[in-house]
C-alpha positions, 0 to 999 in steps of 0.5 A: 075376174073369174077364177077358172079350175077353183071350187068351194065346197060350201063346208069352208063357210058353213058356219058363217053363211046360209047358202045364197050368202055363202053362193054370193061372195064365191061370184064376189071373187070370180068363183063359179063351182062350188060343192054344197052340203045337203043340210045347207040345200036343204035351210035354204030349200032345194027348189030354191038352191037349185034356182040360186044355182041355175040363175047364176050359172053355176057349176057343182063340182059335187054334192056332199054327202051320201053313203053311211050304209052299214047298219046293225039291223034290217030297218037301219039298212032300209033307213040308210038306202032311202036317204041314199037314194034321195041323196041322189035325187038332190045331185041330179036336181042341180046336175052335180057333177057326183054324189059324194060317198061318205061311206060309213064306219062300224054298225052298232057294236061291231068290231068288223070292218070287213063285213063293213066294207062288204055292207058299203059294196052291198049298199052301193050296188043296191042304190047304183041303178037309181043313179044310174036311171037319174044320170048322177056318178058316186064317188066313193071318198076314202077318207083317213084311217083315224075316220075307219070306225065312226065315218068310213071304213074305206080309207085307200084309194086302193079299197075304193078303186078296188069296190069300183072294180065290182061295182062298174060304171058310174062309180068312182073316187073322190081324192081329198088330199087330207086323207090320202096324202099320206098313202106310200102307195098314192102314185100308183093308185092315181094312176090306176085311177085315171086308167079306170076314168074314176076320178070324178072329184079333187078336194083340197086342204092342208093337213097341219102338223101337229093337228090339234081336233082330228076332224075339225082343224083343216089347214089352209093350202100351204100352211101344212105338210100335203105337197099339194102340187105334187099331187095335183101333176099326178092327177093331172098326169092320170087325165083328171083336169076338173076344179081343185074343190077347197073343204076346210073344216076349221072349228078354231081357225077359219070358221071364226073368220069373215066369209069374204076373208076365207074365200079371198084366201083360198083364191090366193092359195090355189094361185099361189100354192096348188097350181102346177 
């Protein structure tokens, strides 16, 4: 049976499988959206993903990642606006739903993160008309503060919605629970969000508490804190029905478990913990 508004992002089973493996057992459990990262597309190669997905009628929700745009000399920056722009041929390959935006920290040894955010505007703006002649939206992620120096120094839905307020169309947000949840702030910007038509991807996760590895160690839907409910009514309320997309990072915990578990798992959990 299938499972309608559920996807995998394939990072859930990264360790366990290669991506037809992994595109196998989603089908085995009525899953047909799945978000893959682009080291997997490319073990397996992307004519070959691309066809795995197409021959199955497969959706994807998002490709993961682009972005890490800042850079601490001319060549870096080139370098970063290249991949950027490959990233996007990728996603238009599949007709991915988006590109996700994982923006990027500090440069080199810089301590400013508002000339940061300004190379992220900047780096944006310089690949958004390659997106826009491929057909594929960026969706810029914000991620946590305790990611703003290595991996991204947008860490609001405040800041990325206001970067989508310059950039305009075809960019928007990414909202993964694991690093807005917390937000006092968060109702307002989802609602913001949905005024703008931005919210293109829902990621979902549990944050738990205490959590032992600050990028590896993501809970499973209702084994943490995030009210994981709550926040989907509001994403909903903000006109954004798309699939609840499960990304789980899990080095010590669901990474050692068979594939075919984890998924059955996430089945149950958006059932019964993530569904208004």
């Amino acid at each position: 049976m299938q499972v309608e508004g559920l996807s995998i992002n394939l990072a859930t089973i990264r360790e366990q499988c290669g991506f037809a493996e992994a595109v196998d057992i989603c089908l085995k459990h009525g899953i047909t959206s799945i978000a893959p990262w682009r080291d997997q597309v490319a073990k397996a190669g992307l004519n070959e993903a691309v066809r795995i997905v197409n021959s199955n009628g497969i959706k994807l929700t998002g490709l993961c990642r682009g972005g890490f745009f800042p850079a601490a000399n001319g060549a870096d920056w080139q370098k970063n606006l290249d991949d950027n722009r490959r990233a996007i041929d990728e996603a238009a390959a599949f007709a991915a739903d988006c590109l996700v935006l994982v923006v990027g920290g500090l440069p080199g040894a810089s301590k400013d993160l508002v000339a940061a955010r300004q190379m992220v505007l900047d780096g944006i703006a310089a690949v958004l008309p390659h997106a826009q002649a491929a057909g594929v939206k960026l969706a810029i992620e914000p991620l946590h503060p305790m990611y703003a120096a290595d991996r991204a120094c947008v860490n609001t839905l405040g800041q990325a919605l206001d970067m989508c307020d310059e950039l305009g169309t075809d960019v928007g947000v990414a909202i993964d629970v694991y690093h807005v949840w917390w937000d006092p702030d968060l109702a307002n910007q989802i609602a913001r969000a949905g005024r703008m038509k931005r919210i293109f991807a829902h990621h979902i996760c549990d944050w738990l508490a205490p959590t032992k590895d600050m990028l590896l160690d993501r809970g499973m839907m209702g084994d943490g804190v995030i009210d994981l409910i709550g926040i989907r009514r509001m994403i909903e309320a903000a006109g954004f029905f798309g699939a609840q997309e499960v990304e789980i990072f899990s080095s010590e915990n669901w990474w050692k478990r068979p594939a075919d578990e984890v998924i059955a798992t996430c089945v149950e959990r958006f059932r019964n913990c993530c569904q208004i």
